[in-house]
N, C-alpha and C positions, 0 to 999 in steps of 0.2 A: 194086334192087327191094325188099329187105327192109328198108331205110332209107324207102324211102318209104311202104309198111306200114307200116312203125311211126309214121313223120310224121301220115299221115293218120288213124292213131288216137290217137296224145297230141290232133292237133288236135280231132278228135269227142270226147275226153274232157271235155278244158276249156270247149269249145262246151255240151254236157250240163251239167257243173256249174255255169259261168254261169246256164244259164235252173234251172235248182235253187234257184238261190240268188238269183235277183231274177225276180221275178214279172213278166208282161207288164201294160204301161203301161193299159190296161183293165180288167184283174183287180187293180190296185192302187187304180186309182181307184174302181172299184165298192166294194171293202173301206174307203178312208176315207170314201166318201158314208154309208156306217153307221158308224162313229168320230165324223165330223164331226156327223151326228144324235145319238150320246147325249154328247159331252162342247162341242160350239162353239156350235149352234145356239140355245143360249139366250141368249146374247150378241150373237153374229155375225149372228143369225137364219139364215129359209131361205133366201135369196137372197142370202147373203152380203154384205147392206147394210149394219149396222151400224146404230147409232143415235148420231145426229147430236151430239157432243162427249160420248158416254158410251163406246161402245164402238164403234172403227174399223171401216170399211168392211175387207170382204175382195175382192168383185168391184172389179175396175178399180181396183184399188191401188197408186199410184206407192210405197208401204212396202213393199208384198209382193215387186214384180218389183225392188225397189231394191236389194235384196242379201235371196238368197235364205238364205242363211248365215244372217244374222239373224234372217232370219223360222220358220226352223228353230230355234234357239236360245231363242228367245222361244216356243215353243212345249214344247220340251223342260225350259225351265230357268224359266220364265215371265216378267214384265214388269213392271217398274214404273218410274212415271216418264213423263216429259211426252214422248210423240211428237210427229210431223207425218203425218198419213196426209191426201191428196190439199188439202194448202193450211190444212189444219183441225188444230189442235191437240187431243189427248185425253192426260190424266194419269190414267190410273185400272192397276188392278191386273188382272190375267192369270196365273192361278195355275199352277204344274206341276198335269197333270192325270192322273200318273204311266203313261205310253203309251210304252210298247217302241219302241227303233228303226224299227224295221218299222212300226206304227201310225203314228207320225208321217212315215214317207215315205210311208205311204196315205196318209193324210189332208192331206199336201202336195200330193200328185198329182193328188188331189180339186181341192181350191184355185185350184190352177195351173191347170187346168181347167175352170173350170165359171164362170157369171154374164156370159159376156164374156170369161174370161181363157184366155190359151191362152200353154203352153209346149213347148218342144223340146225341155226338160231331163226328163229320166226320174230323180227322187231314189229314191237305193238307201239300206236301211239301213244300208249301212258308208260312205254320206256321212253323213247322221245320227249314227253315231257318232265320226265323224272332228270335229264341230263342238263346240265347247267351250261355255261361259260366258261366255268373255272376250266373245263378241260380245255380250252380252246390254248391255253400256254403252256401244257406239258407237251412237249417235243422229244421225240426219240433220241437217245446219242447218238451220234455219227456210228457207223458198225468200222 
């Protein structure tokens, strides 16, 4: 009996510090929909369109859901260099816009989210910080 007391409180413990420690997928995306307004939307615009061979599209993004890893990376470490985003080539520059772990998996959340897009994936800052640089030079083939 006092084994299982103490089970079911390690379990409530860890349970507790999980939701401490990653915020619910609504309160994440409402926090980068304001990230996303003062550091992307001058570029990405509000509807996350893009502008047509200047700056990629982010709704309906065969780049964005193509590997999320990268699109994290390129966000954290910035871009340069000739993409493919939905059939359309763009070579232009995306700078680090120096955003915490945590801001950048809000404002992934966001992303993933919003125009049309929708994800099952909930990005935590300790995957954001789990992703390196190295992705920042694997590039999709031309389709």
């Amino acid at each position: 009996m006092k084994q299982g007391i103490a089970f079911f409180c390690c379990y409530i413990f860890f349970q507790t510090s999980w939701l401490i420690q990653n915020k619910p997928l609504q309160e994440s995306i409402a926090d980068g929909a304001l990230i996303y307004d003062e550091f992307c939307v001058q570029c990405h615009l509000g509807k996350g369109e893009g502008v047509s061979g200047i700056n990629p599209p982010l709704a309906k993004s065969d780049y964005l859901f193509d590997n999320i890893d990268r699109s994290i990376s390129n966000i954290k470490y910035g871009l340069s260099g000739p993409i493919i985003v939905n059939d359309e080539e763009y070579n232009g520059v995306m700078l680090n816009n120096g955003l915490d772990d945590e801001e950048i998996a809000d404002v992934m959340n966001f992303i993933l989210n919003s125009w049309g897009n929708k994800s099952d994936e909930i990005i935590t800052k300790e995957r954001v910080a789990q992703v390196s640089d190295c992705l920042l030079y694997t590039s999709p083939s031309p389709r």
